[in-house]
Z-matrix of the N, CA and C atoms (Angstrom, degrees):
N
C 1 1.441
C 2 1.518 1 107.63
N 3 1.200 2 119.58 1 156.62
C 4 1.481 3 135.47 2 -165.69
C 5 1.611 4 121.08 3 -136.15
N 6 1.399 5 109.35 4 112.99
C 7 1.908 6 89.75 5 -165.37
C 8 1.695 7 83.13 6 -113.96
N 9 1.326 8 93.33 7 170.98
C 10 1.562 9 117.19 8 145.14
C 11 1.583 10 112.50 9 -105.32
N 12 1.254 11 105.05 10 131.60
C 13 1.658 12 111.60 11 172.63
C 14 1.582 13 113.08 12 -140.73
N 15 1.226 14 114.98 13 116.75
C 16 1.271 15 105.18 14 165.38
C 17 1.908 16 94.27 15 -163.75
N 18 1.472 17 94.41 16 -171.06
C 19 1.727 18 109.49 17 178.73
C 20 1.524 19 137.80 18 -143.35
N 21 1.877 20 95.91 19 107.25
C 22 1.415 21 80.20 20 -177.05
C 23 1.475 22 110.13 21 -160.00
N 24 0.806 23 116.96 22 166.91
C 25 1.758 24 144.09 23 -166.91
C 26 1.776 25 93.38 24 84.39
N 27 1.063 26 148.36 25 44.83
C 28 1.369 27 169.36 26 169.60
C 29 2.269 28 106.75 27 76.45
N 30 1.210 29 96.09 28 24.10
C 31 1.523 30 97.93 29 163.07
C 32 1.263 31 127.03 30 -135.05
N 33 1.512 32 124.96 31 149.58
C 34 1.345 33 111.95 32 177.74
C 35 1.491 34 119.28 33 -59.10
N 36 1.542 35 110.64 34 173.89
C 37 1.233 36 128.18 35 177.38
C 38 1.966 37 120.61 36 -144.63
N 39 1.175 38 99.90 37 115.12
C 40 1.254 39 112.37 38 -173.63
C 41 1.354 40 123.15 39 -133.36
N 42 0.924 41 124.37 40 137.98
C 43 1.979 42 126.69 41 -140.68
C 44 1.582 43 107.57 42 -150.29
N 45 1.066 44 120.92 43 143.68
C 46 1.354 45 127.43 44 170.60
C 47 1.475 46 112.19 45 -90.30
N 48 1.673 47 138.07 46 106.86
C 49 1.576 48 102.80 47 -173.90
C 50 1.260 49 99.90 48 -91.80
N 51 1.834 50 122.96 49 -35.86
C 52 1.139 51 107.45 50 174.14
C 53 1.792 52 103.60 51 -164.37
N 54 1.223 53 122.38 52 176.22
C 55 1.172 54 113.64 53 162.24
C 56 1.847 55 119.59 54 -150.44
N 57 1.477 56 106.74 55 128.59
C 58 2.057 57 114.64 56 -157.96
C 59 1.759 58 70.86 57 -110.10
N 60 1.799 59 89.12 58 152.52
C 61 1.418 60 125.85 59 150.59
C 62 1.663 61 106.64 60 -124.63
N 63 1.714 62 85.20 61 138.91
C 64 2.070 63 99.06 62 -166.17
C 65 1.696 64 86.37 63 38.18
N 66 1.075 65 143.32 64 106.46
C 67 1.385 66 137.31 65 150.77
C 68 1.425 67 126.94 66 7.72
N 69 1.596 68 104.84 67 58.22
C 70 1.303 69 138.03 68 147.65
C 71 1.093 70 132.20 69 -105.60
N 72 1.776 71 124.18 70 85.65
C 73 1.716 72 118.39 71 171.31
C 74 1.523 73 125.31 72 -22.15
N 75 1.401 74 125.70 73 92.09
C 76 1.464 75 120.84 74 152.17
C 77 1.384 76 130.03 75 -13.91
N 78 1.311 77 141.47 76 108.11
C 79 1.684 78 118.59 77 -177.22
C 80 1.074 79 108.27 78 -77.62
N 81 1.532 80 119.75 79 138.35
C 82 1.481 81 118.49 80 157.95
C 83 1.064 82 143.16 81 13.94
N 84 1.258 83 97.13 82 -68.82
C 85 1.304 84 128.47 83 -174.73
C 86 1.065 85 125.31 84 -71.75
N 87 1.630 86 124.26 85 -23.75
C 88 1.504 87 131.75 86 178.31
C 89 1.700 88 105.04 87 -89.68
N 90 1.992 89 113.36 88 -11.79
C 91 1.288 90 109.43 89 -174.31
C 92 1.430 91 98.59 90 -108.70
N 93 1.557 92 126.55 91 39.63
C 94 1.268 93 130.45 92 157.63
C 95 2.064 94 105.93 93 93.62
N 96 1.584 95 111.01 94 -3.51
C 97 1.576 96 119.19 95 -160.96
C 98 1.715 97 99.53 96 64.16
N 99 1.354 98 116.22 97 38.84
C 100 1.439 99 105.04 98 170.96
C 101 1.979 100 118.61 99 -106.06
N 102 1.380 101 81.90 100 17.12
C 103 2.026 102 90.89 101 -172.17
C 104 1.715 103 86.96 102 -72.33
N 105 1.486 104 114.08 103 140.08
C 106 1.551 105 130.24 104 152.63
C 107 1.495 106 93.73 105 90.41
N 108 1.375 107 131.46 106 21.59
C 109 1.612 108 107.88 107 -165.74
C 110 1.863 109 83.06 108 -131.21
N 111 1.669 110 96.77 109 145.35
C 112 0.979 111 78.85 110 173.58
C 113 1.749 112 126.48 111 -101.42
N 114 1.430 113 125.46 112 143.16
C 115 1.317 114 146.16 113 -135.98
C 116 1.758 115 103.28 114 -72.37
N 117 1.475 116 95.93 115 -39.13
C 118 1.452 117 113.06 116 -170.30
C 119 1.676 118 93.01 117 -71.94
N 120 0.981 119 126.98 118 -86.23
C 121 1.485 120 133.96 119 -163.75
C 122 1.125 121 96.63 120 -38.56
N 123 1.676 122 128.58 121 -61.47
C 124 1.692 123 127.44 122 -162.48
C 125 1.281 124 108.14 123 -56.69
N 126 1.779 125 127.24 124 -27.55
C 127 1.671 126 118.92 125 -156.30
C 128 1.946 127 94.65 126 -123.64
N 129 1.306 128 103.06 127 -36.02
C 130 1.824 129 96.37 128 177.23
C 131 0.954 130 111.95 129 -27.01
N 132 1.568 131 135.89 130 -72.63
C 133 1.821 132 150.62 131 -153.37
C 134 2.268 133 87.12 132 -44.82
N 135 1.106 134 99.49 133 -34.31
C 136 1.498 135 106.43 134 -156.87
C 137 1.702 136 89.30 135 -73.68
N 138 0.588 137 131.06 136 -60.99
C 139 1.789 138 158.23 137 -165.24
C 140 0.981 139 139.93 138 100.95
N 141 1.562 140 127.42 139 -84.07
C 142 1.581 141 134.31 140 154.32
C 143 2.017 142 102.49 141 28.24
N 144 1.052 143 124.70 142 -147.10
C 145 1.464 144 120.41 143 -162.16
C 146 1.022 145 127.44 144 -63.81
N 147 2.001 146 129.94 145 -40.27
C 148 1.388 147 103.32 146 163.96
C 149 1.258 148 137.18 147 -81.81
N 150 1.495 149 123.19 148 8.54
C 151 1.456 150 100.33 149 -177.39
C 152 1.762 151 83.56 150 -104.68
N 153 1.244 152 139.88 151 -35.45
C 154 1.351 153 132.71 152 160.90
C 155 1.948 154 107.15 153 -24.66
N 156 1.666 155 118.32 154 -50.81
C 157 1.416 156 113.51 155 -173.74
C 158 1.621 157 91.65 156 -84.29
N 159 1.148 158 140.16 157 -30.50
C 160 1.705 159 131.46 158 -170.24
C 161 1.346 160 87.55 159 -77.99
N 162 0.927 161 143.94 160 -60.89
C 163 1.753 162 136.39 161 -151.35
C 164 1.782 163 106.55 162 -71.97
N 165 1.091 164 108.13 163 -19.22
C 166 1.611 165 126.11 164 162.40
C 167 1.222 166 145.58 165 -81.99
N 168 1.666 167 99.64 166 -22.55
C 169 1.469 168 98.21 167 165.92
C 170 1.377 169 124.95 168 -128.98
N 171 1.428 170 127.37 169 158.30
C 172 1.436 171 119.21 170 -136.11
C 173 1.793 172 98.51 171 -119.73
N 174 1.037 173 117.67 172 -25.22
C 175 1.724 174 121.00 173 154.39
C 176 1.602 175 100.62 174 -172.53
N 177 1.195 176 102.22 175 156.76
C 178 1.540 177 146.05 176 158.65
C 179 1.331 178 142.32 177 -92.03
N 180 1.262 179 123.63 178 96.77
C 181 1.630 180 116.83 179 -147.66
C 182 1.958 181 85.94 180 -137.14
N 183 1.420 182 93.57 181 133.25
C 184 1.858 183 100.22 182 178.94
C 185 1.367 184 86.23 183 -113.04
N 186 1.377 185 113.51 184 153.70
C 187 1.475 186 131.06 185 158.95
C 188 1.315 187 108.74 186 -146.39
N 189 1.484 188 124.31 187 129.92
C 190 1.252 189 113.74 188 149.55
C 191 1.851 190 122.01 189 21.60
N 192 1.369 191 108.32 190 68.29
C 193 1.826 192 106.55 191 153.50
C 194 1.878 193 93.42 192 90.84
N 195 1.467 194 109.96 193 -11.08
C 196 1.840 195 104.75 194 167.81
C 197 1.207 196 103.15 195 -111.58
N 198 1.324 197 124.05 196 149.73
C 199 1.228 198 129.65 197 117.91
C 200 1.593 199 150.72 198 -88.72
N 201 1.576 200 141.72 199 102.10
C 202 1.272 201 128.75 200 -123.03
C 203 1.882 202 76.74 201 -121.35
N 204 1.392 203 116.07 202 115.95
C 205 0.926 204 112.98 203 160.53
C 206 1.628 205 121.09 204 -118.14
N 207 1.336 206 122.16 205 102.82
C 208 1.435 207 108.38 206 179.20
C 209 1.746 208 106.62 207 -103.36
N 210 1.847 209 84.18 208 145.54
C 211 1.101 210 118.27 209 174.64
C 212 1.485 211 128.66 210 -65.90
N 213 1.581 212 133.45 211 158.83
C 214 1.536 213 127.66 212 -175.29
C 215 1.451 214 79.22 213 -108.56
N 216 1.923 215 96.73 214 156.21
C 217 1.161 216 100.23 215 178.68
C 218 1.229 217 109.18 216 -123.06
């Protein structure tokens, strides 16, 4: 599986890019058409877990083999 993660205009961002079984691409379509979109914006308005995880965390930074996510306190 493959995400996008990062943070900005002051909310997280979390993305589906894709997801293979034994190295077979998933279609779209079986992962809801939610590959490339981001997860937070599409489901927050709703509430329940992502805007609970967006309203919680304070940036998102990938580097090379880390992920540095800090928390709001």
């Amino acid at each position: 599986m493959g995400l996008i993660l990062g943070y900005e205009k002051g909310e997280a961002v979390v993305g589906l890019k894709g997801v293979s079984l034994g190295g077979i691409p998933v279609p779209n379509a079986w992962l809801g058409n939610l590959k490339n979109k981001n997860l937070v914006k599409e489901f927050a308005s709703r509430g329940a877990f992502w805007k609970s995880f967006s309203n919680g965390v304070a940036d998102i930074k990938v580097k090379e083999g880390h992920i540095l996510i800090k928390l709001k306190e």
